[in-house]
PLY file of the C-alpha trace (Angstrom):
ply
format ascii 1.0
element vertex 87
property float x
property float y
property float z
element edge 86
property int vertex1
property int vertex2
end_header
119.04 110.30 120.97
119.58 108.54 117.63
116.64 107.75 115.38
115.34 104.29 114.85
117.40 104.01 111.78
120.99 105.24 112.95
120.94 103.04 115.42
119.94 100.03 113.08
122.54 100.93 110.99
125.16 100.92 113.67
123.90 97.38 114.80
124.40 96.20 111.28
128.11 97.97 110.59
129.04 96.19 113.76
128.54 92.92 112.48
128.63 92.50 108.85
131.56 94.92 107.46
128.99 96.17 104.62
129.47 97.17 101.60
126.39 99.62 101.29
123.21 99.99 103.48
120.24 101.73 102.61
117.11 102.52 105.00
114.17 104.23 104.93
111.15 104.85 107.01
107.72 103.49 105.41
104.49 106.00 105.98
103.48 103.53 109.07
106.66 104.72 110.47
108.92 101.24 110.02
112.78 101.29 109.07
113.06 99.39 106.34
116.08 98.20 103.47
118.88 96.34 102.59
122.34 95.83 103.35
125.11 94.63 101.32
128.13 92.88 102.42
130.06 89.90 101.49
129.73 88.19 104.70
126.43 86.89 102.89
128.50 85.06 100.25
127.32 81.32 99.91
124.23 81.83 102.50
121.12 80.78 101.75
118.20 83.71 102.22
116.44 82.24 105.35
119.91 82.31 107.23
120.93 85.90 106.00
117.60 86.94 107.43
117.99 85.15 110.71
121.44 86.88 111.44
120.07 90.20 110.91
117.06 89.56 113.05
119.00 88.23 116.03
121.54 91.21 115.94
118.74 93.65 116.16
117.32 91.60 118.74
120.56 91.60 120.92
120.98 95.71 119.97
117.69 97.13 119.72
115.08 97.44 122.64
111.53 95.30 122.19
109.70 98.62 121.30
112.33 99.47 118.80
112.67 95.93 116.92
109.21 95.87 116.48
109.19 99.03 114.68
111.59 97.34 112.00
110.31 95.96 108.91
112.51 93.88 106.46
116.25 94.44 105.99
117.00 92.79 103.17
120.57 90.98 102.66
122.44 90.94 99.59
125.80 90.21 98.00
127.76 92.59 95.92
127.19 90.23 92.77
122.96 90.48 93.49
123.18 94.39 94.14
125.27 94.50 91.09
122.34 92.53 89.17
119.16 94.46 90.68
120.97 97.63 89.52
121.21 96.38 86.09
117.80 95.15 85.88
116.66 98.81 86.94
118.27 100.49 84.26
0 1
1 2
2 3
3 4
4 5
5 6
6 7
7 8
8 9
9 10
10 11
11 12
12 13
13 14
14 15
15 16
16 17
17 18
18 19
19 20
20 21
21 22
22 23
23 24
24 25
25 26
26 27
27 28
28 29
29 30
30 31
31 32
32 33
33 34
34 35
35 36
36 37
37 38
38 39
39 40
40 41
41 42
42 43
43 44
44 45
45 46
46 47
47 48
48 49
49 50
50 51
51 52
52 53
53 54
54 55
55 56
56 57
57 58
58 59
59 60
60 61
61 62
62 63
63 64
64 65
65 66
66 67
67 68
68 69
69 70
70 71
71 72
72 73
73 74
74 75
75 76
76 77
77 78
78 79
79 80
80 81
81 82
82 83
83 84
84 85
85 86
């Protein structure tokens, strides 16, 4: 069987053609990350959130979506900026 976060990842490449994706498990065991993709272009925050939620709702088991943190959603042009402020 897939781990927790290949099979979040495959959730969120079904749905929002991304660009990148990045997850990790915290020490208590959570996937956490982000996910870029354009389909977030225009979208405020609270609604980027809520379409990620409900797709791991619809493809994850209870037991499974509770074990995921945050997956935070991000354009290209805000990746491209929190890269540049790490540097």
């Amino acid at each position: 069987m897939a781990t927790l976060a290949v099979r979040v990842k495959k959730a969120l490449e079904k749905e929002f053609a991304p660009r990148a994706i990045a997850l990790e498990r915290t020490k208590s065991g959570k996937v956490t990350g982000w996910i870029t993709s354009d389909t977030f272009d225009g979208q405020p925050e609270f609604e980027r959130m809520q379409r990620i939620f409900k797709l791991l709702d619809e493809h994850l088991s209870a037991k499974d979506r509770e074990r995921v943190s945050v997956i935070w959603p991000i354009t290209r042009l805000e990746r491209k900026v929190l890269l540049e402020d790490e540097e």
